[in-house]
C-alpha positions as CSV (number, residue, x, y, z in Angstrom):
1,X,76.8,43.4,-32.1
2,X,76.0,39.9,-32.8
3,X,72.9,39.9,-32.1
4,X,72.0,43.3,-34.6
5,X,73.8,40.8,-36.7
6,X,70.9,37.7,-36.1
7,X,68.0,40.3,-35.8
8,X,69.0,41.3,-39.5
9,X,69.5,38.4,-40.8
10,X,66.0,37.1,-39.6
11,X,64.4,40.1,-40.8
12,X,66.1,39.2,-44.5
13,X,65.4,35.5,-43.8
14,X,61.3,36.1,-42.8
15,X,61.2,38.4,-46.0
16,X,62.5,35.7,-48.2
17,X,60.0,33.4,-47.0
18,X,57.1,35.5,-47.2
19,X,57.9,36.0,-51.5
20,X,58.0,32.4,-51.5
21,X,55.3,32.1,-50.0
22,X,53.6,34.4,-52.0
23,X,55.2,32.6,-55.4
24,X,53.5,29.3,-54.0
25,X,50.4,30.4,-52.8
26,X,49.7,31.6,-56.5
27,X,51.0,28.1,-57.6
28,X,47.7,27.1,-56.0
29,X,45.2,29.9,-57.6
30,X,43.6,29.1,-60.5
31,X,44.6,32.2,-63.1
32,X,43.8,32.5,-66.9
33,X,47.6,31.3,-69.0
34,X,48.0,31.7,-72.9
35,X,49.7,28.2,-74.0
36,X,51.6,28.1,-77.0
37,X,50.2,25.6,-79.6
38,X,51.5,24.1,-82.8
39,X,50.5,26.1,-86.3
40,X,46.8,25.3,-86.9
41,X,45.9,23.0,-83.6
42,X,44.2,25.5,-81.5
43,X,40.7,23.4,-82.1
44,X,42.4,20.1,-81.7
45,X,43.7,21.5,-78.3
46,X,40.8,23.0,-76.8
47,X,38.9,19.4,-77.3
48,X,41.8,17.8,-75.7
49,X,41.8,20.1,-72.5
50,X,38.2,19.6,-73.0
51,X,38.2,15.6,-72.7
52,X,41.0,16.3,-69.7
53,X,38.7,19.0,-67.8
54,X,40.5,21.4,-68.2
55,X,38.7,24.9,-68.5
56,X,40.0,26.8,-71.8
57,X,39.0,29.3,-74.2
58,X,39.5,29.7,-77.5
59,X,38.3,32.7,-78.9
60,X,37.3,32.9,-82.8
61,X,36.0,35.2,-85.3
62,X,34.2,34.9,-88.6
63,X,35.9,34.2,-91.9
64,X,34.3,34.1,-95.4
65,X,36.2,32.2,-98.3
66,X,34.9,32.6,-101.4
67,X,35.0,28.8,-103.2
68,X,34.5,28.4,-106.6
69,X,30.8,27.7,-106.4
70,X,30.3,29.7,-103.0
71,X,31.2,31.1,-100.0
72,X,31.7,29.8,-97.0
73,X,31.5,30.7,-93.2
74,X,34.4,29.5,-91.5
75,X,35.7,29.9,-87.7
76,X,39.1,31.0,-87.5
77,X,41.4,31.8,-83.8
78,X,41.1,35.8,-83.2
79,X,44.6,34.9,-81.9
80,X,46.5,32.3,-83.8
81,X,49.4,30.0,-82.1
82,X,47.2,30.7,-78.6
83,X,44.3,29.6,-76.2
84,X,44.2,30.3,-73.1
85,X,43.5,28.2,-69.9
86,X,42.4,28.3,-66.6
87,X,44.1,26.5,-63.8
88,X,46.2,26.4,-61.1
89,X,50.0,26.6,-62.1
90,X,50.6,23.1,-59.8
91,X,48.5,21.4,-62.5
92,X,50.2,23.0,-65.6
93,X,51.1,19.4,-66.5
94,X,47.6,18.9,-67.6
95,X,48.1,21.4,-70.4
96,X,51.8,20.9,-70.9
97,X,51.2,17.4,-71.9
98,X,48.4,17.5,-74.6
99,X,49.8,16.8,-77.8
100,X,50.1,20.4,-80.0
101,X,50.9,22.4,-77.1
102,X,54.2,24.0,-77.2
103,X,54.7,26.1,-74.0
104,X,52.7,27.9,-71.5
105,X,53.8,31.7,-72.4
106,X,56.6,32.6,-69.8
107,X,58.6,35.6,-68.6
108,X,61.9,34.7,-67.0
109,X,60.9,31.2,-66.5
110,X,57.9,31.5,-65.2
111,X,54.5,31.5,-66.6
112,X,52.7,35.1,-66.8
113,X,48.7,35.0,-65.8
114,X,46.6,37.0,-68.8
115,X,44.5,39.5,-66.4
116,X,41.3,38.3,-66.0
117,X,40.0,41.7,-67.6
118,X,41.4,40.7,-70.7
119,X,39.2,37.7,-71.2
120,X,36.2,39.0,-70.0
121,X,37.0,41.8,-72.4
122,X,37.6,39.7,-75.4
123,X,34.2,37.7,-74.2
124,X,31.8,41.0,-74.1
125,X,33.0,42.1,-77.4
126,X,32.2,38.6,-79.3
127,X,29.3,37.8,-77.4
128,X,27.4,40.9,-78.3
129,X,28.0,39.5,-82.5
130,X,30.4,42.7,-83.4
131,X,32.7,42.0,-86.1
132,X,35.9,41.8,-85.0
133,X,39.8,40.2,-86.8
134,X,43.2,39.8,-85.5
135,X,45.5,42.7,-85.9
136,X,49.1,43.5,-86.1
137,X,50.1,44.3,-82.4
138,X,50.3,47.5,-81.9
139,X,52.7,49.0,-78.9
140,X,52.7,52.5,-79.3
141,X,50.2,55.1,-80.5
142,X,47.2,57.3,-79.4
143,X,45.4,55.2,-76.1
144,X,41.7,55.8,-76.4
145,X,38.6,55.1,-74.4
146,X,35.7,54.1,-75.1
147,X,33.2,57.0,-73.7
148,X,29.8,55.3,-74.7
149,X,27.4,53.0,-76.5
150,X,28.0,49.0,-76.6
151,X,31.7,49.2,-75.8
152,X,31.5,52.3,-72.9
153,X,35.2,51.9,-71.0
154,X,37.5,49.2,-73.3
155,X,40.7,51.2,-73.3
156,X,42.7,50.3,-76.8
157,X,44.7,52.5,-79.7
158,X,42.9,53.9,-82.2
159,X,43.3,52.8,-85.6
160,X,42.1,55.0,-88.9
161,X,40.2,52.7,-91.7
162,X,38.4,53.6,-94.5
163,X,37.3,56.5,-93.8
164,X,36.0,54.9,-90.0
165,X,38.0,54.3,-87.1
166,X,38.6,50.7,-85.3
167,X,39.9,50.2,-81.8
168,X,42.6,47.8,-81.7
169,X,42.8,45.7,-78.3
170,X,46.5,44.5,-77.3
171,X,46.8,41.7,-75.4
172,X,49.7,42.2,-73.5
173,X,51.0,38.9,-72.8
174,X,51.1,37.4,-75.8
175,X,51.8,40.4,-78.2
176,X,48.8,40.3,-80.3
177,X,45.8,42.3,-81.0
178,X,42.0,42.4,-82.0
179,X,40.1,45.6,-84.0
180,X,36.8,46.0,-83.8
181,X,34.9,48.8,-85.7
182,X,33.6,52.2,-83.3
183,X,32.1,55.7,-84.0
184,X,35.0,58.4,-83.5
185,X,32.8,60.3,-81.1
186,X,32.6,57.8,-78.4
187,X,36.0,58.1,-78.4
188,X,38.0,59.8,-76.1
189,X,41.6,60.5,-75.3
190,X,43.1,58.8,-72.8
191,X,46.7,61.2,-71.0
């Protein structure tokens, strides 16, 4: 009987070691995080990681402001309050301590890693020039997919504009979206 007992035990004892294992050997990986900043410091930060070598990226879209003599082309955060990093969660002091970040964005106490696909997603779409701008986040609705041309399998929720329809990409992690204009029949309909 006692020894069932010990067998069992182990067995719960060896399992509880391997999921900390697990939880530290992903302390070690380097993964994409969102941090937090202050209102309007996402530039300031990402030189500061910069001058600390630490990988980041700050994605930004196009605004233009109409001044009383002209317009201007400004570069605004696609996602304001956010930049996201790349590192290893053992060095998350590196980020944690530049001035104007807040927090690293956390579920139950622990950070949460932005999938890799996200980023390169967001990357493709503003390295090919489309125009793109933040959007409201959107949860639930009609789940597309992108069939063909430029932007041939982004998955998103299709939006209806003026007349034209835009695909508007959640980012999970950090509930907030991007739209970016596409033709209705490379759509289609994702079960």
């Amino acid at each position: 009987m006692q020894s069932a007992y010990m067998e069992h035990n182990s067995e719960q004892v060896l399992e509880a070691g391997s999921t900390v294992a697990n939880e530290l050997s992903t302390d070690f990986q380097p993964r994409w995080y969102a941090a937090y900043t202050r209102a309007h410091h996402e530039l300031r930060v990402a030189e500061r990681l910069a001058d600390r070598a630490v990988q980041n990226y700050l994605p930004q879209h196009e605004v233009i402001r109409k001044w009383k003599d002209r317009k201007v082309s400004l570069q605004r955060p696609l996602f304001s309050g956010y930049i996201f990093v790349h590192l290893a969660l053992q060095n998350r002091l590196q980020v944690l301590q530049v001035p104007g970040v807040a927090w690293l964005v956390s579920f139950a106490g622990k950070p949460v890693a932005v999938p890799d696909e996200d980023i390169e997603r967001i990357r493709t779409i503003l390295s090919r020039g489309y125009r793109v701008e933040p959007h409201r986040y959107l949860k639930a609705g009609k789940r597309v997919r992108v069939s063909s041309g430029p932007f041939e399998g982004l998955e998103g929720i299709v939006v209806r504009r003026n007349n034209g329809s835009r695909l508007v990409i959640s980012m999970e992690v950090i509930h907030r979206a991007m739209a970016v204009e596409v033709e209705d029949y490379n759509l289609e309909e994702l079960q």
